[in-house]
N, C-alpha and C positions, 0 to 999 in steps of 0.2 A: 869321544873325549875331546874338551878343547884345550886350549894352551895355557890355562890358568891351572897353576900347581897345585893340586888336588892333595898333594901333601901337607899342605897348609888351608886345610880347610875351615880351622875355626877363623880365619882370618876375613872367611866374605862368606863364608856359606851363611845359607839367608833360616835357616830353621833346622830346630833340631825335635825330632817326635821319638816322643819315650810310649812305650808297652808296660802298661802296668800289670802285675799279677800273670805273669807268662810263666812260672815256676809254682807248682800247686803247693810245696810244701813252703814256698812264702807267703801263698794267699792264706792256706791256714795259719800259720803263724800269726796273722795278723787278725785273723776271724774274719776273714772275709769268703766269699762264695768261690770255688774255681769257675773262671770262666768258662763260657760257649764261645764267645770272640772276643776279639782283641780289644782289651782296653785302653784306650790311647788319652795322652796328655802333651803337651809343647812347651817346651823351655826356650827363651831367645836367645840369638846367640850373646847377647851379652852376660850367659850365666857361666861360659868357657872360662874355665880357669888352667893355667898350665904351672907345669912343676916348678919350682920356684918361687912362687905365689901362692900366701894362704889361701886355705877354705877359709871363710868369714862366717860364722854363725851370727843371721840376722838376729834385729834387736828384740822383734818380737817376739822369740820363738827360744825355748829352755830344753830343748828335745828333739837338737838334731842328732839325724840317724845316716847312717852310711847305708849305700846300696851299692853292690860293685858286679859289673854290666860288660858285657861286648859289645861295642858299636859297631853300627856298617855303616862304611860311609858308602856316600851314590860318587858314580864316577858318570853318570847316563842318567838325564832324569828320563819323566815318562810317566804316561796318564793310562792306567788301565793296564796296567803291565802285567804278563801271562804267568806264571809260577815257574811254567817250563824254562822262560828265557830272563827271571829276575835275576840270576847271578851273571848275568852280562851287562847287568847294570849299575855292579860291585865293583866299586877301587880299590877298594881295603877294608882296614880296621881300625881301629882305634880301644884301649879299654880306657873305661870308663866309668865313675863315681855319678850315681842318681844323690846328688844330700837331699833331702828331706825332713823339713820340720815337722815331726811326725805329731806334734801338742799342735797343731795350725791344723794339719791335713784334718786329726780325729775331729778338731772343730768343727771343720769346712764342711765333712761328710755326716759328721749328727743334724748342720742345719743344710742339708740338700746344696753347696754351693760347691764350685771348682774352686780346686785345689791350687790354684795360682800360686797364692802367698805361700804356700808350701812348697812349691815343685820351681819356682822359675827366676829367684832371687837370683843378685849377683853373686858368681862362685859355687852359684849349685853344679855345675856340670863339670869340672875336676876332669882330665883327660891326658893320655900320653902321648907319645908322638905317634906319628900316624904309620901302618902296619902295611905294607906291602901283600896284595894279594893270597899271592904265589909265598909266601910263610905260613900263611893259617891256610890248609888246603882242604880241611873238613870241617866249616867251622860251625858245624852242628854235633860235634865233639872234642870242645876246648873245655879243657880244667882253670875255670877260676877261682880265686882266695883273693882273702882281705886278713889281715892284723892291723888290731890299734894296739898302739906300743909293745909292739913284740910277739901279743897273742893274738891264736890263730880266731877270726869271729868269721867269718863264710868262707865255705869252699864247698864248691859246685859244679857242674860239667852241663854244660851249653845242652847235650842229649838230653837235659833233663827238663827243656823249654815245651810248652804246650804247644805253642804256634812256630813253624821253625822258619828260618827267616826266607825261603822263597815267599812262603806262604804270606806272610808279614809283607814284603815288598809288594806281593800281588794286592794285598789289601787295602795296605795304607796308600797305592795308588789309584785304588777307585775312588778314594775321598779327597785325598789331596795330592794334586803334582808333586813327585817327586820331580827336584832338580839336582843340578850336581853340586857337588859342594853340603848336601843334607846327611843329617846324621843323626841314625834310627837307633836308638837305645834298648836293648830286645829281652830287657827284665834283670831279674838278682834271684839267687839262690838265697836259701834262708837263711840265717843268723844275721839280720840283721838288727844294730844294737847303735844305744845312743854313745856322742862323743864330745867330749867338753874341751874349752879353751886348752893350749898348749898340747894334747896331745897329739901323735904320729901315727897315723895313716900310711899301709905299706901295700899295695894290691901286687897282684901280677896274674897273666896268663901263665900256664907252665911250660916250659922250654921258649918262649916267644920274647914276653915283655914281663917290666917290672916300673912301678914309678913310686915315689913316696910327696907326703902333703902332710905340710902342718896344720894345723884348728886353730883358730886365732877369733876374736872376737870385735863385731863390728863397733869401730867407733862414733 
């Protein structure tokens, strides 16, 4: 680990690599196939948004949708990393909002193109503060939820992921360097639903964290 505060990582870390479809009863949801492996897509970090600060729903898009996620952040990057030793390569957590203009995405993916415009806007990646280790001690059995305005729209338990995040760390490091400061986005449980200007966003882990986000609309 070096001497850059890994606690503020959306402030230099250089990428963030999201897992799509890592909860089978979100891929059906959406009719899509359950994966064999991992689906992976990248958001820059200029899509970090912190509490305080709207969500913006881009201009192109009439159909964004909430996805609410546990992050890992890397505290160790590393090329080819073993499954056995990827949680030594864990600083923490983070949770976190995947937004998704899901009328962009269904476009993208009827004419074969990536999901960019969908997945990597400013303000798509919505996040809390960042989560000390040694708090989440199984975190392939954390209880997450989301409500917009008060009701409850996902809640889901991390055990319920296909690929669990050693696996996930050993993978996404054979394709691409993890460094420190990166933060792996590792899916949404189902009920994922759309969210219009002015409403309230409330997520949390249970017993851990909690943060809330307004929708606000780009000008």
């Amino acid at each position: 680990m070096s001497t850059r505060n890994v606690s503020r990582f959306w402030e230099w870390g250089r990428k963030i690599i999201c897992v799509g479809r890592n909860y089978a009863d979100h891929a059906k949801e959406l009719k899509n196939a359950v994966p064999s492996e991992p689906v992976l897509f990248l958001k820059p970090p200029s899509a970090y948004v912190r509490e305080g600060s709207p969500i913006l729903v881009p201009l192109y898009s009439s159909n964004l949708h909430h996805e609410v996620e546990l992050g890992v952040v890397i505290g160790k990057g590393g090329t080819a990393i073993p499954q056995t030793a990827a949680m030594e390569h864990v600083a923490g957590y983070a949770l976190c909002l995947d937004m998704t203009a899901r009328d962009v995405q269904d476009e993208c993916k009827s004419k074969g193109l990536p999901w960019t415009l969908a997945k990597a806007f400013n303000t798509s990646c919505p996040i809390s503060e960042f989560i000390p280790k040694e708090h989440i001690p199984d975190p392939g059995n954390v209880k997450l939820w989301l409500k917009v305005n008060d009701q409850l729209r996902q809640s889901g338990s991390t055990s319920q992921m296909i690929f669990s995040i050693p696996f996930l760390i050993s993978y996404i490091s054979e394709i691409i360097t993890l460094e420190e400061g990166d933060l792996i986005l590792t899916g949404t449980p189902k009920g994922v639903s759309a969210v219009q200007e002015h409403d309230e966003l409330e997520a949390g882990i249970e017993d851990v964290i909690t943060m809330t986000f307004k929708v606000d609309r780009q000008d």
